[in-house]
Kinemage of the C-alpha trace (Angstrom):
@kinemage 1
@onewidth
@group {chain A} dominant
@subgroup {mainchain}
@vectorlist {calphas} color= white
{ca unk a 1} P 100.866 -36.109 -223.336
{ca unk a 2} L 103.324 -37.601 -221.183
{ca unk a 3} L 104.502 -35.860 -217.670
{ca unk a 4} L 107.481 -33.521 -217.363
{ca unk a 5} L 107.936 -35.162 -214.049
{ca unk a 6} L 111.043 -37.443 -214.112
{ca unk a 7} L 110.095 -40.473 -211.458
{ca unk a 8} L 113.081 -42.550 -210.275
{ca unk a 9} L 113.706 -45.820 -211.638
{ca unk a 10} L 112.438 -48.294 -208.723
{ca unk a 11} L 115.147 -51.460 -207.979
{ca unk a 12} L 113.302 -54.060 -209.602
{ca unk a 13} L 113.763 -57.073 -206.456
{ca unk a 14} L 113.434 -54.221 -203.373
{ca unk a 15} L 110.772 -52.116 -204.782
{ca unk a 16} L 112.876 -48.810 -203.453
{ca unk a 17} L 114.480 -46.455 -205.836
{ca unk a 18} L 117.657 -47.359 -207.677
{ca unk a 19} L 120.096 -44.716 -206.908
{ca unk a 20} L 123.557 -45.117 -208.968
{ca unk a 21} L 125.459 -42.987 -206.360
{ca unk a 22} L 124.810 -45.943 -203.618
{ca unk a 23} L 128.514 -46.986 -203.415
{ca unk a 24} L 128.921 -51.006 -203.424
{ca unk a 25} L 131.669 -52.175 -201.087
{ca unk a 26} L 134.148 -54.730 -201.362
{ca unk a 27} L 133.403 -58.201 -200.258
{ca unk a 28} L 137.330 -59.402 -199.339
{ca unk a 29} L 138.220 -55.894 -198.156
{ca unk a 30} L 134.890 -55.956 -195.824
{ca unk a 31} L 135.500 -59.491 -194.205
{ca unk a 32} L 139.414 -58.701 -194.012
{ca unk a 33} L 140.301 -61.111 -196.840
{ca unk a 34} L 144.656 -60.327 -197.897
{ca unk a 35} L 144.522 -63.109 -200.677
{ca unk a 36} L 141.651 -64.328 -202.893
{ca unk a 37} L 142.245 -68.386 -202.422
{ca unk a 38} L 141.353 -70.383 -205.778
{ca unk a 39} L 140.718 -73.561 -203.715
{ca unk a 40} L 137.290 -71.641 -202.128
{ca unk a 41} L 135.462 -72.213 -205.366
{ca unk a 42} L 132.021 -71.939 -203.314
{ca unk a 43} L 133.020 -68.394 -202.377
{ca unk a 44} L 134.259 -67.641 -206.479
{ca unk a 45} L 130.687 -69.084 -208.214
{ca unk a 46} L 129.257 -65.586 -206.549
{ca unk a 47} L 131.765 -63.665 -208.978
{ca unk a 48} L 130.945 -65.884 -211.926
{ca unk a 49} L 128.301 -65.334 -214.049
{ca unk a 50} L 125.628 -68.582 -214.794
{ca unk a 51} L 127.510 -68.494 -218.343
{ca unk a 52} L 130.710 -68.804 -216.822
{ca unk a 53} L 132.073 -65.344 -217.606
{ca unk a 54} L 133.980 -63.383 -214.610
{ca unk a 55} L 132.001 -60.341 -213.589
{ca unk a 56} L 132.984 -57.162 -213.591
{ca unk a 57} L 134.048 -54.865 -210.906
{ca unk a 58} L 130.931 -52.493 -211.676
{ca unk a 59} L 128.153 -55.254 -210.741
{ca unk a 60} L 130.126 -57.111 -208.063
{ca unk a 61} L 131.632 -54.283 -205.972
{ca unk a 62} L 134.754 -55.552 -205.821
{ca unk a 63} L 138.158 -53.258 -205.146
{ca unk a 64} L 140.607 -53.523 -207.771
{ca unk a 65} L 143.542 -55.247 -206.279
{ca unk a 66} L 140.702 -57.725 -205.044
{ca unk a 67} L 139.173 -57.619 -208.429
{ca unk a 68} L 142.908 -58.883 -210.046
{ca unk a 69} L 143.290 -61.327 -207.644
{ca unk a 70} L 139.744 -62.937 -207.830
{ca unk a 71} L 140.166 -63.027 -211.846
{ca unk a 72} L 143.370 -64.904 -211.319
{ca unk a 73} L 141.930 -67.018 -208.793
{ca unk a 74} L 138.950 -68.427 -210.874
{ca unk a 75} L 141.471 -68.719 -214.008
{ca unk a 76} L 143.399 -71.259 -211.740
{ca unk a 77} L 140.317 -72.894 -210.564
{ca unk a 78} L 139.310 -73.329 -213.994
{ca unk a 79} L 142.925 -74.969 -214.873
{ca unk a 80} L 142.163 -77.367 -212.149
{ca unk a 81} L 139.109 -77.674 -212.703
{ca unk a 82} L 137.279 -77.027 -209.903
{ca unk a 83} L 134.934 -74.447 -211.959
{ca unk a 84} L 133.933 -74.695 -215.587
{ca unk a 85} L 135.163 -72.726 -218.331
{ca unk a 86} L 131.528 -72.100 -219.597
{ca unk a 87} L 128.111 -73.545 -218.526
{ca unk a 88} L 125.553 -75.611 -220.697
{ca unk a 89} L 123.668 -73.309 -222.436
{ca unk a 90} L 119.849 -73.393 -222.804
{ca unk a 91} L 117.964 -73.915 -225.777
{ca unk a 92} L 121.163 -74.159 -228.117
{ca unk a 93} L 121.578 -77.414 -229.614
{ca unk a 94} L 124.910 -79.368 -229.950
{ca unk a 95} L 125.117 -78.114 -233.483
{ca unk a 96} L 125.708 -74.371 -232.116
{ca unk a 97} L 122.577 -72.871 -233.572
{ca unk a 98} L 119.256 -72.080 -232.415
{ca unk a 99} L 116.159 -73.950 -232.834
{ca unk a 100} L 113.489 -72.640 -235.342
């Protein structure tokens, strides 16, 4: 018979428990950043995930005004290519299916 007793769900890298009311905080708002730059593609790969796809506000932490500017910023960086649209995926071959 499984335990009434509800344990915590432990943060899987840190080993302490997760706790959803821990409030992220902006990255640009705490280092003072106005404007989200395009050109600082180093700084925009941390917002993108490793498919290419811009992450959302809920994992990154990101304010909203910062959050419009940075999906604006890697659209442009994408246009000149500085970041890719989407990344090679794994175990897909060219033909767009998966091996059996």
């Amino acid at each position: 018979m499984p335990s009434t007793k509800a344990r915590p769900r432990t943060d899987k890298k840190r080993g302490r428990p997760f706790d959803p009311t821990r409030r992220r905080f902006c990255h640009f708002c705490k280092e003072k950043i106005d404007e989200v730059d395009y050109k600082d593609f180093t700084a925009l790969r941390r917002f993108i995930s490793d498919r290419g796809k811009i992450k959302s506000p809920r994992v990154t932490g990101t304010c909203r005004r910062h959050q419009r500017q940075l999906a604006t910023s890697i659209k442009r960086a994408r246009e000149m290519a500085l970041i890719p649209y989407v990344s090679e995926a794994k175990g897909i071959e060219k033909g767009g299916r998966r091996p059996r």
